[in-house]
C-alpha positions in Angstrom: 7.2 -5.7 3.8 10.6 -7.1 4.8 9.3 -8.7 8.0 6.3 -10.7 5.9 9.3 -11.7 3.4 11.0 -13.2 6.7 8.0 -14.6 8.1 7.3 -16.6 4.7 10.5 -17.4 4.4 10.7 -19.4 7.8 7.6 -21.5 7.1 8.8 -22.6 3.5 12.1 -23.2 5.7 9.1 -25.8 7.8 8.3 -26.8 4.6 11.7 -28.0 3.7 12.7 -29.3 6.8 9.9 -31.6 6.8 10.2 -32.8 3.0 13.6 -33.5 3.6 13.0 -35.8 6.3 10.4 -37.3 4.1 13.0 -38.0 1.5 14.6 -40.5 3.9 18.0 -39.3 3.2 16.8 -37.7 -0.5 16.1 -41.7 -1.6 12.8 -40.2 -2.4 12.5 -38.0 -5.7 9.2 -36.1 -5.3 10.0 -35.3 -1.4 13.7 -34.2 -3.0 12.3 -32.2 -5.7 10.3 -30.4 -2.8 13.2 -29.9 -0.7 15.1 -28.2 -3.4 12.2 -25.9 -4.4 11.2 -24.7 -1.1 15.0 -24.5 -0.1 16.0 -22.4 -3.1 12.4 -20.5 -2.3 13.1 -19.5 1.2 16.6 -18.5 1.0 15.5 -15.8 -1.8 13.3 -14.5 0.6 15.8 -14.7 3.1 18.0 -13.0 0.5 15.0 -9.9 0.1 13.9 -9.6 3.7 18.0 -9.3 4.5 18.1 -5.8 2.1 16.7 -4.0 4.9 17.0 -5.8 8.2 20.1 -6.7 10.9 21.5 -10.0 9.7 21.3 -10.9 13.2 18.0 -9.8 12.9 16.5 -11.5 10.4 18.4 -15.1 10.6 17.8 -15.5 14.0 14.4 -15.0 13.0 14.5 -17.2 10.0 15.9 -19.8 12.1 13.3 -19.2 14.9 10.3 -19.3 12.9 12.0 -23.3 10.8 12.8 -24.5 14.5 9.0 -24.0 16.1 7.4 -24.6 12.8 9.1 -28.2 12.7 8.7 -28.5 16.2 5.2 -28.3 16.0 5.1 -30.5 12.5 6.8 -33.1 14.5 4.4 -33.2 17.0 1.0 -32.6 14.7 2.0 -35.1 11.9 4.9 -37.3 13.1 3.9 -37.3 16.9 7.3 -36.7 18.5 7.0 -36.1 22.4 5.2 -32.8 22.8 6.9 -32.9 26.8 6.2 -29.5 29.4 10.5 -29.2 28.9 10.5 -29.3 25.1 7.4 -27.3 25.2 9.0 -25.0 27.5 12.5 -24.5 25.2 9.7 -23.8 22.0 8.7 -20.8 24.4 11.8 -19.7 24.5 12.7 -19.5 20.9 9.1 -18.0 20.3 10.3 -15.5 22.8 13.6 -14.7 21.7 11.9 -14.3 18.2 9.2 -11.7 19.7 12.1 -9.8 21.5 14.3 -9.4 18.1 11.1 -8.3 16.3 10.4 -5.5 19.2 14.3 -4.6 18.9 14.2 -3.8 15.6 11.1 -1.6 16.0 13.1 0.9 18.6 
């Protein structure tokens, strides 16, 4: 249950990342407001998934699932470069994500 705790976790961190850049610098209330929420929301399941897995673990994780998730937002809804390199370094994070998950297992 802890790993669907983490995995939540990281796409309400998505979900934060992108309302705070919404808030344009939190001059925006509702986009603020969403920030906070989904801030405060991820970090507890942060704080849940952390009872029973390696710190290293579960943040890199955490951080993993945020960085790819807005990676993709960016590209979907705000159509940043989607370039073979930036694709590429996405890989590699989705990688390094797969590899803790499989560590953890053994």
């Amino acid at each position: 249950m802890a790993w669907v705790y983490l995995v939540v976790a990281g796409l309400f961190e998505v979900v934060w990342a992108f309302s705070m850049k919404a808030s344009e610098g939190f001059t925006k209330p509702l986009q603020t407001t969403v920030t906070l929420i989904t801030m405060v929301i991820s970090f507890g399941l942060l704080a849940i998934a952390m009872r029973s897995l390696p710190l290293g673990t579960a943040y890199a994780t955490w951080t993993g699932i945020g960085a790819i998730g807005a990676f993709i937002v960016g590209v979907i809804v705000l159509g940043e470069e989607a370039s073979l390199l930036r694709l590429a370094s996405a890989g590699l994070i989705l990688a390094g994500i797969v590899g803790l998950k499989i560590s953890a297992d053994s």
